[in-house]
N, C-alpha and C positions, 0 to 999 in steps of 0.2 A: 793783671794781664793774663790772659789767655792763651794755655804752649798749647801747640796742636801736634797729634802723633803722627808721625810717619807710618802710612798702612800699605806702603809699596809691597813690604816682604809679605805681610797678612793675604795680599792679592795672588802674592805667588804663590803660595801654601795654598788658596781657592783652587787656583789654575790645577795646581798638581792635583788635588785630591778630586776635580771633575774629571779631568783626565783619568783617574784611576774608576772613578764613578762609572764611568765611559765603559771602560775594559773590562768592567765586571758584569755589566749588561750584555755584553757581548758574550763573556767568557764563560759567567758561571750566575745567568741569571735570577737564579733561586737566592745568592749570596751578596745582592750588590746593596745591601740596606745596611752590612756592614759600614759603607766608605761613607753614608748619607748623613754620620754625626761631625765627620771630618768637611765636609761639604759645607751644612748649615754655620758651625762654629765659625770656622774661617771667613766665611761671607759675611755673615755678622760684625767677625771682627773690624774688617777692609771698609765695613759701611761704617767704622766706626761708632756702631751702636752699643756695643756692650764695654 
């Protein structure tokens, strides 16, 4: 049998770290490829892919 993960939180973590992706385009565009590990991880994780 097959458990399947809960990736509601994994989503939020997305949401947050776009949002912050967001503010750094705005804020300090030179700097926003910081947030883009926290971005891809996250999504990844919500898709349940990794």
């Amino acid at each position: 049998m097959e458990t399947t993960k809960s990736t509601g939180r994994f989503w939020l973590y997305f949401l947050i770290a776009l949002i912050a992706l967001v503010f750094m385009c705005i804020v300090a565009p030179k700097f926003f490829w910081v947030t883009l590990p926290f971005v891809f991880t996250f999504f990844v994780k919500a898709m349940n892919l990794l």
